[in-house]
PyMOL Python script that loads the backbone (N, CA, C, O; Angstrom):
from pymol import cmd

cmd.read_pdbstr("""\
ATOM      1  N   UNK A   1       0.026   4.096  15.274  1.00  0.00           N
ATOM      2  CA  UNK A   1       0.650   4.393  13.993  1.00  0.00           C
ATOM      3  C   UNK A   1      -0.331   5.229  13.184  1.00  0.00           C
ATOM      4  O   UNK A   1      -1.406   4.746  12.829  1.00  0.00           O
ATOM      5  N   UNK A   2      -0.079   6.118  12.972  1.00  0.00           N
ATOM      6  CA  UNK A   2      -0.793   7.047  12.119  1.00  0.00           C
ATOM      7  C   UNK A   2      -0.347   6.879  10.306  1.00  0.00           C
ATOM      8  O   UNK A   2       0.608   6.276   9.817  1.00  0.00           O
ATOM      9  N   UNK A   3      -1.269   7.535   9.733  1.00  0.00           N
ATOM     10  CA  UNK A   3      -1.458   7.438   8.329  1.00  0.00           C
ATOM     11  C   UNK A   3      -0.337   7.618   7.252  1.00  0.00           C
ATOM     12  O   UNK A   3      -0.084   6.950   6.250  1.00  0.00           O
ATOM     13  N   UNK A   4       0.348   8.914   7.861  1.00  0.00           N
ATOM     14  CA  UNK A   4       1.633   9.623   7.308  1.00  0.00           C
ATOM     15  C   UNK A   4       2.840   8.855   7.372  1.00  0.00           C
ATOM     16  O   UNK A   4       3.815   9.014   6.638  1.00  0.00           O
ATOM     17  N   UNK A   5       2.664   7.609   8.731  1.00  0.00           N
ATOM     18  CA  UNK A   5       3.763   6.784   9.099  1.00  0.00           C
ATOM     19  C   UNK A   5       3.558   5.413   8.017  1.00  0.00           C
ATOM     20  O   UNK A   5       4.438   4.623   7.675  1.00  0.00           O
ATOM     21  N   UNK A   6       2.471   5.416   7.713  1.00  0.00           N
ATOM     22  CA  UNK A   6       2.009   4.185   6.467  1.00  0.00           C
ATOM     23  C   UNK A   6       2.436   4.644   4.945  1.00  0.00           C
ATOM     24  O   UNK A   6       3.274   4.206   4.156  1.00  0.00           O
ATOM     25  N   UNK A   7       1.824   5.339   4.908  1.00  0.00           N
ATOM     26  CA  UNK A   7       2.476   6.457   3.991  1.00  0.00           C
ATOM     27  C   UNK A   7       3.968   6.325   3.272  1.00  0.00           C
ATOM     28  O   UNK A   7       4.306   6.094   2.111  1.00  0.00           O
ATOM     29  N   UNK A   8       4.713   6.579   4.510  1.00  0.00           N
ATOM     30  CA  UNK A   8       5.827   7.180   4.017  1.00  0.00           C
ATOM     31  C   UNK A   8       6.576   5.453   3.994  1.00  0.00           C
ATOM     32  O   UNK A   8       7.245   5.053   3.041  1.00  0.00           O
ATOM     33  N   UNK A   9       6.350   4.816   4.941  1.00  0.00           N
ATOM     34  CA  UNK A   9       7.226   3.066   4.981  1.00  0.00           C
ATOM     35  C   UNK A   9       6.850   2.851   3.188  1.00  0.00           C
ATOM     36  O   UNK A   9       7.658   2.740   2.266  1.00  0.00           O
ATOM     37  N   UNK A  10       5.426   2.847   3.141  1.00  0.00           N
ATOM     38  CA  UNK A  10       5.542   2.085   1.563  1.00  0.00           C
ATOM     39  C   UNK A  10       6.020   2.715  -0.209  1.00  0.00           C
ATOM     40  O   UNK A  10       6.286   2.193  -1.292  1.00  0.00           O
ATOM     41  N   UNK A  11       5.899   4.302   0.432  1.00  0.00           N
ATOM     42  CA  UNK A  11       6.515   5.282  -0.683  1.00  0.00           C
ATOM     43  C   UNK A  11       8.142   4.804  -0.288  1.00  0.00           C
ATOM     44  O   UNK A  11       8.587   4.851  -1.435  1.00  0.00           O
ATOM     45  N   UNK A  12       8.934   4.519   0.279  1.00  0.00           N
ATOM     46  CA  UNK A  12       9.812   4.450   0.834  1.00  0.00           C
ATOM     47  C   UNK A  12      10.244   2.763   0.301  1.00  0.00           C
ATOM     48  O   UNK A  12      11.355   2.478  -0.148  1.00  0.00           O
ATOM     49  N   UNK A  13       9.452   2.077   0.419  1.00  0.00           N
ATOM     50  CA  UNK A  13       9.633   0.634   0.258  1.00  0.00           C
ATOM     51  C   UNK A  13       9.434   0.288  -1.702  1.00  0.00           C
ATOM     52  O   UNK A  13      10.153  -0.546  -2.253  1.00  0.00           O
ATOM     53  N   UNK A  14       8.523   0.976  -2.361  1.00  0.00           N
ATOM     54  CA  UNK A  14       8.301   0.440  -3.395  1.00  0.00           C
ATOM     55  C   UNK A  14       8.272   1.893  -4.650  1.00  0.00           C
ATOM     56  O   UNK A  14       7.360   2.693  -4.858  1.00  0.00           O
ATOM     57  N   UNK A  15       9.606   1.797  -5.285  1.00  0.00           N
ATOM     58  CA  UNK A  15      10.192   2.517  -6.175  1.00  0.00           C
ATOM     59  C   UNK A  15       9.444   3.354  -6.672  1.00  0.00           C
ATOM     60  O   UNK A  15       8.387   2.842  -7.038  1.00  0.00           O
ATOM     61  N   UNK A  16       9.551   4.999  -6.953  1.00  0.00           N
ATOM     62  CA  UNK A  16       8.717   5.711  -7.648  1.00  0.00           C
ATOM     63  C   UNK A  16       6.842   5.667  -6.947  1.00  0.00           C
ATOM     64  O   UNK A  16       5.897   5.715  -7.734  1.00  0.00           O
ATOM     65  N   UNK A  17       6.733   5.618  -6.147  1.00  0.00           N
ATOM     66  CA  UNK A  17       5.329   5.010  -5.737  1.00  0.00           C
ATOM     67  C   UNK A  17       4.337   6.574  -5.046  1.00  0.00           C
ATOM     68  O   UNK A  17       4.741   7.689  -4.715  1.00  0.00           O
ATOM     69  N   UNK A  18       3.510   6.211  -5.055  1.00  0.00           N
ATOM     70  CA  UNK A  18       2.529   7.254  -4.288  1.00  0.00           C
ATOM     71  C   UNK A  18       1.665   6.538  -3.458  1.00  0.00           C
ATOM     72  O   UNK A  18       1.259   5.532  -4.040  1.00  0.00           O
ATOM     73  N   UNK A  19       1.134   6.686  -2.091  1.00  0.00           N
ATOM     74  CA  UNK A  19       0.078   5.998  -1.410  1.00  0.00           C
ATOM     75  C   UNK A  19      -0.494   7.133  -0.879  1.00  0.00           C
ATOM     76  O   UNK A  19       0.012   8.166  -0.440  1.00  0.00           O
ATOM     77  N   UNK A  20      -1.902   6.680  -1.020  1.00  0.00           N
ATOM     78  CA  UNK A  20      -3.185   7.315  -0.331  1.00  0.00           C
ATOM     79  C   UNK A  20      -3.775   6.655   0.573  1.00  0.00           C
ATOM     80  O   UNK A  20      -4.750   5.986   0.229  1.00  0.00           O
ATOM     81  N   UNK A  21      -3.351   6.654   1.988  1.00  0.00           N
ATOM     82  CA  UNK A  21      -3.642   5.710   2.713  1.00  0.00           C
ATOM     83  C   UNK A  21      -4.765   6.340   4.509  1.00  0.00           C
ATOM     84  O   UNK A  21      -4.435   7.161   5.365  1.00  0.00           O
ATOM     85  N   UNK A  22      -5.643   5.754   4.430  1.00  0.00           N
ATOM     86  CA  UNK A  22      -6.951   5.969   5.224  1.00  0.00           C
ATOM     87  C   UNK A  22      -6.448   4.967   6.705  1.00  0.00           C
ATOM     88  O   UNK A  22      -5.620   4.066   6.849  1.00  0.00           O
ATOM     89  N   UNK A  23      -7.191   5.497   7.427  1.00  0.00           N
ATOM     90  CA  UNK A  23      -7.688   4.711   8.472  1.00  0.00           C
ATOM     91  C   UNK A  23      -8.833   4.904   8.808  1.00  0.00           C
ATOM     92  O   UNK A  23      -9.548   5.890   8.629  1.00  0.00           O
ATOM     93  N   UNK A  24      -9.137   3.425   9.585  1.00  0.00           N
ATOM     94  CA  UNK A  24     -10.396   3.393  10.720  1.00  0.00           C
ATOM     95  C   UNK A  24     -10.110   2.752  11.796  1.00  0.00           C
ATOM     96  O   UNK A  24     -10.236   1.530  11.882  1.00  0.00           O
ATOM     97  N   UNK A  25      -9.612   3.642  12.922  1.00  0.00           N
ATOM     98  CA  UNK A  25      -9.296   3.179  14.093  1.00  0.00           C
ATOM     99  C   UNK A  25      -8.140   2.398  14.074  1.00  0.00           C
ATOM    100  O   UNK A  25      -7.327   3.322  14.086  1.00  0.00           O
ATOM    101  N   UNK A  26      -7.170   0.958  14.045  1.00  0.00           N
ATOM    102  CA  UNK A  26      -6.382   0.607  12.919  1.00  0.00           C
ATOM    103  C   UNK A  26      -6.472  -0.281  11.644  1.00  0.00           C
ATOM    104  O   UNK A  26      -5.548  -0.851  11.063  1.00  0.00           O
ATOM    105  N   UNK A  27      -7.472  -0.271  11.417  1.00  0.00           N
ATOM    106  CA  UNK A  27      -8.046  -0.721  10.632  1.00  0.00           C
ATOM    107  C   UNK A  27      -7.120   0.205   9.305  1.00  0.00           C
ATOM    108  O   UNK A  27      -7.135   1.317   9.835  1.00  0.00           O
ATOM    109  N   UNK A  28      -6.537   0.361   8.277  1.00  0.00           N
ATOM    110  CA  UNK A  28      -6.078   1.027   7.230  1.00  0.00           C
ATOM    111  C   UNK A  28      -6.435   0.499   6.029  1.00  0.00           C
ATOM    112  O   UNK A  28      -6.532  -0.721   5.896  1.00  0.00           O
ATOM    113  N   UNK A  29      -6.723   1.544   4.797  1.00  0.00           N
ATOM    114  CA  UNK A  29      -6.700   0.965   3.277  1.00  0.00           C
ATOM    115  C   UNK A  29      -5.437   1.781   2.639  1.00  0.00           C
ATOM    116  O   UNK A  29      -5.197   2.952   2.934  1.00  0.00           O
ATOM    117  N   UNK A  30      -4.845   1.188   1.941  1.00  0.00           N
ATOM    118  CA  UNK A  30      -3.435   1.581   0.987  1.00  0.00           C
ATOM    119  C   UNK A  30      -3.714   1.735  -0.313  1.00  0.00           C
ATOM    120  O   UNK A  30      -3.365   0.769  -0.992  1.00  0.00           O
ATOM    121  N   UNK A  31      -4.458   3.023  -1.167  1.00  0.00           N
ATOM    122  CA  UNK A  31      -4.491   2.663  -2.362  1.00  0.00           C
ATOM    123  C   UNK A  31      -3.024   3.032  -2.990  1.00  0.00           C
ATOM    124  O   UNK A  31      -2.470   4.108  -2.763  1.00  0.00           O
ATOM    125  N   UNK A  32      -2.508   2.072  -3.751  1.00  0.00           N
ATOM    126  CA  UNK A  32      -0.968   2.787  -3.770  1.00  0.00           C
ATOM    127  C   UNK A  32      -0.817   2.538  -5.665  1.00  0.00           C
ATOM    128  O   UNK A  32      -1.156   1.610  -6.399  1.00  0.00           O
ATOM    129  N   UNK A  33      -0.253   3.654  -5.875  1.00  0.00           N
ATOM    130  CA  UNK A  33       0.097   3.623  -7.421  1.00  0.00           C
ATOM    131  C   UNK A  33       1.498   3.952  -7.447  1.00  0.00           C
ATOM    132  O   UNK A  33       2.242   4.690  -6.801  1.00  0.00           O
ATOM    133  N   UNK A  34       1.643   2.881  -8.744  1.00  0.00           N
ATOM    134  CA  UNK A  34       3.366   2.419  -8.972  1.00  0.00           C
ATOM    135  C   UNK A  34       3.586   1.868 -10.525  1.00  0.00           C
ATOM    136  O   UNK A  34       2.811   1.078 -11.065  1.00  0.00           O
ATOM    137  N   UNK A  35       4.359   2.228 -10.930  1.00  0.00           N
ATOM    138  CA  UNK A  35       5.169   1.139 -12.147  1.00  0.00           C
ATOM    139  C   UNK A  35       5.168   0.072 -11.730  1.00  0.00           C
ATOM    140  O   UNK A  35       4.556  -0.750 -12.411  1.00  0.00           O
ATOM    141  N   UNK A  36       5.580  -0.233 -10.936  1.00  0.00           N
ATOM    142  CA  UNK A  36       6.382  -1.623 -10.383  1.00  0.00           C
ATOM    143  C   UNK A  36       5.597  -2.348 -10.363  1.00  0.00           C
ATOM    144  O   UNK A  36       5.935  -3.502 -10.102  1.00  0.00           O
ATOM    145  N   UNK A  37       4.170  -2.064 -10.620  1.00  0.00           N
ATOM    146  CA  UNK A  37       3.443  -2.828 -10.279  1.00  0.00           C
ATOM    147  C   UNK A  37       2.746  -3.684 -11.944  1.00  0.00           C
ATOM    148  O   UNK A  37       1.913  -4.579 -12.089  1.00  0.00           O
ATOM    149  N   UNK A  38       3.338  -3.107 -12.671  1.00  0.00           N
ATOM    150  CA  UNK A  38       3.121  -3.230 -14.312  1.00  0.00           C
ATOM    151  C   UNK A  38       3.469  -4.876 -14.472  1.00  0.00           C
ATOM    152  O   UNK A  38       4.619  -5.276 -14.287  1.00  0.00           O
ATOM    153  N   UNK A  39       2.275  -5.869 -14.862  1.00  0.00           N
ATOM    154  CA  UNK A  39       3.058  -6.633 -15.396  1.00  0.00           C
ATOM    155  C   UNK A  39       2.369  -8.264 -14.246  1.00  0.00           C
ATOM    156  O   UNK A  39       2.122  -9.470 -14.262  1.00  0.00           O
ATOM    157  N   UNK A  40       2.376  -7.363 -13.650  1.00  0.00           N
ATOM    158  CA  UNK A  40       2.237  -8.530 -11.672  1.00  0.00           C
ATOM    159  C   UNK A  40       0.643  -8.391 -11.510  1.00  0.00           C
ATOM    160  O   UNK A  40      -0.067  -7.492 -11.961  1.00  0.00           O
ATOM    161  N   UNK A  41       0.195  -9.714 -10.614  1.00  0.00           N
ATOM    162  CA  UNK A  41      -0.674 -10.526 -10.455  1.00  0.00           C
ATOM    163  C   UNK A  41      -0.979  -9.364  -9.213  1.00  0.00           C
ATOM    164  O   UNK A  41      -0.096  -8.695  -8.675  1.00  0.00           O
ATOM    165  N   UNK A  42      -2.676  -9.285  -8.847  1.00  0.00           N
ATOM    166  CA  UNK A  42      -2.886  -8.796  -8.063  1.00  0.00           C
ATOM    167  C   UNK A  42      -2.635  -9.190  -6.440  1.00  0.00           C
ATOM    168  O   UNK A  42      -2.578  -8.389  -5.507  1.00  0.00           O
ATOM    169  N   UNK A  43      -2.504 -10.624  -6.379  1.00  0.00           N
ATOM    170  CA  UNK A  43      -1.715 -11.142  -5.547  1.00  0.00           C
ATOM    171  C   UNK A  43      -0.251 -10.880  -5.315  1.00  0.00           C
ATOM    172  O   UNK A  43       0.170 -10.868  -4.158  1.00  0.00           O
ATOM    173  N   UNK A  44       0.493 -10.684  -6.257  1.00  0.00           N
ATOM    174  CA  UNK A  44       1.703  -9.932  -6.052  1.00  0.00           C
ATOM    175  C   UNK A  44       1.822  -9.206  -6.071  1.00  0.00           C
ATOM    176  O   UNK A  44       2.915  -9.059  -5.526  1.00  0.00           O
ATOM    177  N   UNK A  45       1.354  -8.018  -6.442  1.00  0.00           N
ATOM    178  CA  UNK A  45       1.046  -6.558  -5.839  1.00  0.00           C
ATOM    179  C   UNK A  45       1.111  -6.299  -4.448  1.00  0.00           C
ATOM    180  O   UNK A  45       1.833  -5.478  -3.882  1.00  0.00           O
ATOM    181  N   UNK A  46       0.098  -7.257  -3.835  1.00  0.00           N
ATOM    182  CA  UNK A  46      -0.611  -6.718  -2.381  1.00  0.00           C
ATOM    183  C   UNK A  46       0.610  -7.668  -1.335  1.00  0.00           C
ATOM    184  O   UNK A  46       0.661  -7.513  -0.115  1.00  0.00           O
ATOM    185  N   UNK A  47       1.562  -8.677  -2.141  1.00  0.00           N
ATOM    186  CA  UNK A  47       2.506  -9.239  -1.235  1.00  0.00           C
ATOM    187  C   UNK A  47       3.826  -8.558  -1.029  1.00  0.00           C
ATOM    188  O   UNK A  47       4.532  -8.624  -0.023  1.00  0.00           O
ATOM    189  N   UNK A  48       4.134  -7.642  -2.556  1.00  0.00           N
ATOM    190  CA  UNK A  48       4.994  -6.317  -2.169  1.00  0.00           C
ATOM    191  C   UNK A  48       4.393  -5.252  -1.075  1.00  0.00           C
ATOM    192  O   UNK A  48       5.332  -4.945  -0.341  1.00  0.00           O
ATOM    193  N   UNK A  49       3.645  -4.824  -0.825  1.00  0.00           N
ATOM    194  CA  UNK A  49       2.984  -4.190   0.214  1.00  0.00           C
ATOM    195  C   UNK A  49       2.887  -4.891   1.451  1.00  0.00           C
ATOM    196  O   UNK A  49       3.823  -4.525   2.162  1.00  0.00           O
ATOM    197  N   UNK A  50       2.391  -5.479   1.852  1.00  0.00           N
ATOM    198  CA  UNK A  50       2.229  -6.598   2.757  1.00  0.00           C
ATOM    199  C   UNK A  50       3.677  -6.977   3.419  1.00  0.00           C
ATOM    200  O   UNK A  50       3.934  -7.353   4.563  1.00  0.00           O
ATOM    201  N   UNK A  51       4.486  -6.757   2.355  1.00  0.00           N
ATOM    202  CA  UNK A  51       6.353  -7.145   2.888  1.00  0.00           C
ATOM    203  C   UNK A  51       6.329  -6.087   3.592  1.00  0.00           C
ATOM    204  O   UNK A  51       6.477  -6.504   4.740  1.00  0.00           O
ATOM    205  N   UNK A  52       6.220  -4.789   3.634  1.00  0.00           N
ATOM    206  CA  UNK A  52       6.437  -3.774   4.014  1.00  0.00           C
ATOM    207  C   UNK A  52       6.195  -3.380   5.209  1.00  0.00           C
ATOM    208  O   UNK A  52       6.947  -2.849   6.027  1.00  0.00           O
ATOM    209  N   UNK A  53       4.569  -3.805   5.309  1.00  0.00           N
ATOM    210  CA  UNK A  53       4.140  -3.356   6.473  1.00  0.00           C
ATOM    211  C   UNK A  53       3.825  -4.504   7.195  1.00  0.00           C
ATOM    212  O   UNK A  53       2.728  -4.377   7.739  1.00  0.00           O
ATOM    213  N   UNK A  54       4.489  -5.834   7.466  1.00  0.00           N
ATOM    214  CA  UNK A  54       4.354  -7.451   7.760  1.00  0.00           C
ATOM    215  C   UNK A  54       4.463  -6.875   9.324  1.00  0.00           C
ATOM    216  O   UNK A  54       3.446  -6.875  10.017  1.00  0.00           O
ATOM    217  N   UNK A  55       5.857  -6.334   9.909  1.00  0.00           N
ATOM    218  CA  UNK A  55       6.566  -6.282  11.062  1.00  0.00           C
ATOM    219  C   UNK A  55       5.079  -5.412  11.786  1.00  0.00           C
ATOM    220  O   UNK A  55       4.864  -5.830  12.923  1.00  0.00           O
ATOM    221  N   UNK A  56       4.060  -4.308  11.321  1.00  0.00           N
ATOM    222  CA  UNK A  56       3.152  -3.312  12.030  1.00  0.00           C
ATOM    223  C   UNK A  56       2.190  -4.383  12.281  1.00  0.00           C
ATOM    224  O   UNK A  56       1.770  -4.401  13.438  1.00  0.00           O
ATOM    225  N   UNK A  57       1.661  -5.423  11.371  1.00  0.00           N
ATOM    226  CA  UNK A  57       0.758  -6.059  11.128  1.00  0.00           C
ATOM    227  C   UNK A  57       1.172  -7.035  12.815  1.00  0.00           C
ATOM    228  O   UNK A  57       0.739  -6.722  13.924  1.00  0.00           O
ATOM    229  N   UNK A  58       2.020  -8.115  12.526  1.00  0.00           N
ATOM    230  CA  UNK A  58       2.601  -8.474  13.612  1.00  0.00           C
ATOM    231  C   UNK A  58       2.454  -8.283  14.979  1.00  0.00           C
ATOM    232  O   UNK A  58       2.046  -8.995  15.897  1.00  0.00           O
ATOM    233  N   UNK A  59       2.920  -7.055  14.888  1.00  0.00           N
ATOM    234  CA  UNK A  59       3.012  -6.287  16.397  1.00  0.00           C
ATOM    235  C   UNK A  59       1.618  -5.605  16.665  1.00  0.00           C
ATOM    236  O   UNK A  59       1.413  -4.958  17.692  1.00  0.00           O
ATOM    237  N   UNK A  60       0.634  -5.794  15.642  1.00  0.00           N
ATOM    238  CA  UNK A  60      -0.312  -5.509  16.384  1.00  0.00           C
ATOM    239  C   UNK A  60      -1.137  -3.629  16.107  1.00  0.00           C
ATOM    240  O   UNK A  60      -2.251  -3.139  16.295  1.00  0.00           O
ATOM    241  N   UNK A  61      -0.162  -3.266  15.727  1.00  0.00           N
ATOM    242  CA  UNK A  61       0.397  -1.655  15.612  1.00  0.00           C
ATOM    243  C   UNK A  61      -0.883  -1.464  14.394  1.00  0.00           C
ATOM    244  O   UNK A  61      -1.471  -0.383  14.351  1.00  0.00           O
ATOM    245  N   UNK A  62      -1.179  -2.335  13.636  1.00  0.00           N
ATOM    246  CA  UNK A  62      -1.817  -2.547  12.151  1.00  0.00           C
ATOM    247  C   UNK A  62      -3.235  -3.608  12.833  1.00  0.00           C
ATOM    248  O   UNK A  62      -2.638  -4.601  13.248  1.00  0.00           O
ATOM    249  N   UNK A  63      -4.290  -3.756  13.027  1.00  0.00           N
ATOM    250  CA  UNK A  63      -4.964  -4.395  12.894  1.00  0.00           C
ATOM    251  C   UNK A  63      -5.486  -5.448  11.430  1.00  0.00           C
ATOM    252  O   UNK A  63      -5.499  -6.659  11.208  1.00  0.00           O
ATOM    253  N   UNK A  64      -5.858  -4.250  10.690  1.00  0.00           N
ATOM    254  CA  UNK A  64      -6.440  -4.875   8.943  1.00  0.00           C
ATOM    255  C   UNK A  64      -5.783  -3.622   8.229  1.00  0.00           C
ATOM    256  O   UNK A  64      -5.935  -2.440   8.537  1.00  0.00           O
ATOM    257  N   UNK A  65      -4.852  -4.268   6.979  1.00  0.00           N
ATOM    258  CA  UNK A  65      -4.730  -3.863   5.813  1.00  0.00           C
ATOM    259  C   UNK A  65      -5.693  -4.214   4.586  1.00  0.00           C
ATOM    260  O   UNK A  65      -6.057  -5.341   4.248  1.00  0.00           O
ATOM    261  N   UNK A  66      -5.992  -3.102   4.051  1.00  0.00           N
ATOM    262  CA  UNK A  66      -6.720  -3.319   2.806  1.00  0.00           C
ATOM    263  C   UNK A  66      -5.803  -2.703   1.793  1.00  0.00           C
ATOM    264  O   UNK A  66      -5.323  -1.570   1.812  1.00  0.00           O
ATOM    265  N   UNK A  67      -5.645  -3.673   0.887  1.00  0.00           N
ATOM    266  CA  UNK A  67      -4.602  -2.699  -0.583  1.00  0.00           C
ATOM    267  C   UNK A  67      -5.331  -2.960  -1.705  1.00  0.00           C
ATOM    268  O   UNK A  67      -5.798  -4.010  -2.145  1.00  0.00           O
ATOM    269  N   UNK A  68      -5.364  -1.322  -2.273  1.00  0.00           N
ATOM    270  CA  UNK A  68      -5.822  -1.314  -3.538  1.00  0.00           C
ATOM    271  C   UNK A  68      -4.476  -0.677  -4.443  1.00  0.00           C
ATOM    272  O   UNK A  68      -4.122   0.502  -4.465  1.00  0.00           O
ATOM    273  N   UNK A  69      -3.900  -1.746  -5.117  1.00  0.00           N
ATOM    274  CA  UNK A  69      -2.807  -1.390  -6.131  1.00  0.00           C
ATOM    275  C   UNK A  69      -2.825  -1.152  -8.339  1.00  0.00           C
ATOM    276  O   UNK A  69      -3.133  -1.771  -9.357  1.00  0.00           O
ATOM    277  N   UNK A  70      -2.310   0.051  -7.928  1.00  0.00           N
ATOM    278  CA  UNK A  70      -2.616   0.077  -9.581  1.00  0.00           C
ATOM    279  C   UNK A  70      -1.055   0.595 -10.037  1.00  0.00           C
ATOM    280  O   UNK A  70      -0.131   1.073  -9.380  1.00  0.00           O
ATOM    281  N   UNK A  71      -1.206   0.278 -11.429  1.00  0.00           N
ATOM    282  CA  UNK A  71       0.032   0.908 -12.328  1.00  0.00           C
ATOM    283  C   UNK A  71      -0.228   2.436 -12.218  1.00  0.00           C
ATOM    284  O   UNK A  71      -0.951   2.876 -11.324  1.00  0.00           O
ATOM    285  N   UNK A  72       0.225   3.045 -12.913  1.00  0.00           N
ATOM    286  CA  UNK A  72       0.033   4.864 -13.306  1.00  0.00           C
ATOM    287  C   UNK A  72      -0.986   5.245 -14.012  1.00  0.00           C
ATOM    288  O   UNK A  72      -1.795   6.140 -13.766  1.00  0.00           O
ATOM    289  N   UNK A  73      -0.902   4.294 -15.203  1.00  0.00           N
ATOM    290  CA  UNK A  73      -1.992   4.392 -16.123  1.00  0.00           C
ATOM    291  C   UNK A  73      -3.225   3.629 -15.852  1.00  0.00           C
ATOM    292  O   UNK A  73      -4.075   3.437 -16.721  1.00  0.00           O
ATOM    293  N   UNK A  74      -3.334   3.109 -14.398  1.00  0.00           N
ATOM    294  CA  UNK A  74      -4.691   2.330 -14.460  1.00  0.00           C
ATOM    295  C   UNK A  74      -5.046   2.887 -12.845  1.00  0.00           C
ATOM    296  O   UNK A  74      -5.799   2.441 -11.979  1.00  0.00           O
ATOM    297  N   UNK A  75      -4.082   4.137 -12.889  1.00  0.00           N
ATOM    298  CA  UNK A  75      -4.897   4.898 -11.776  1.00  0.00           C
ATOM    299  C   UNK A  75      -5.124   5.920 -12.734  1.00  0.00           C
ATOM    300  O   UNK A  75      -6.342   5.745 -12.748  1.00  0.00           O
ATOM    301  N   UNK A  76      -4.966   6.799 -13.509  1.00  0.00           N
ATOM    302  CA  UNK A  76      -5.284   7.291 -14.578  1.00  0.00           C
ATOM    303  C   UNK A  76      -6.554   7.358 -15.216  1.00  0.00           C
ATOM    304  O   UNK A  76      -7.078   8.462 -15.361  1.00  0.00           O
ATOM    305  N   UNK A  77      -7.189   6.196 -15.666  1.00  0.00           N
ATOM    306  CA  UNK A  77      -8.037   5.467 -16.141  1.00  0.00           C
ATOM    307  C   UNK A  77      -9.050   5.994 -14.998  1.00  0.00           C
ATOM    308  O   UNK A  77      -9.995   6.736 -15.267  1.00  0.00           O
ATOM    309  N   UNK A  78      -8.783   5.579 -13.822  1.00  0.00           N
ATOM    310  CA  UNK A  78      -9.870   5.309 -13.141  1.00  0.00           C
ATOM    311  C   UNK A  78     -10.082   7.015 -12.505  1.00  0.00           C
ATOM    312  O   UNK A  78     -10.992   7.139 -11.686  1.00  0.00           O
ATOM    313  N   UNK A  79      -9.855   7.372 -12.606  1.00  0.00           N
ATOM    314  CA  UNK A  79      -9.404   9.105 -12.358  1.00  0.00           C
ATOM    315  C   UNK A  79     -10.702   9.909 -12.819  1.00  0.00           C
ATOM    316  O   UNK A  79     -10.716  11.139 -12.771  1.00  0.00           O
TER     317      UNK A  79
END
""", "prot")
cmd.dss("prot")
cmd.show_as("cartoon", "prot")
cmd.util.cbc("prot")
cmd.orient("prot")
């Protein structure tokens, strides 16, 4: 599974969203910025994500996810 295929499942999965997503070998990090994420526990952040890519993780396809999730304005901030 390549990067573009991570990519596009979670832009695809979580409304209005952008991901910048890396690998190492399958090892992947997801930094992903969203609205949706306004409001929610960083634990619930990374369990909307995590829904997404549960079935890659599973199968093996995904070794380690790392998620770094922000709102708009607190990727902004950090910009």
């Amino acid at each position: 599974m390549d990067t573009s295929e991570v990519k596009q499942i979670i832009e695809a999965g979580i409304n209005d969203s952008e991901a910048i997503v890396t690998a190492d070998g399958n090892k992947y990090t997801a930094i992903v910025v969203a609205d949706e994420f306004e409001g929610k526990s960083m634990l619930a952040e990374q369990k909307m994500v995590y829904a997404l890519m549960n079935d890659y993780i599973q199968s093996g396809a995904i070794h380690a996810l790392t998620i770094k999730a922000y709102t708009k304005a607190e990727w902004a901030e950090k910009q």
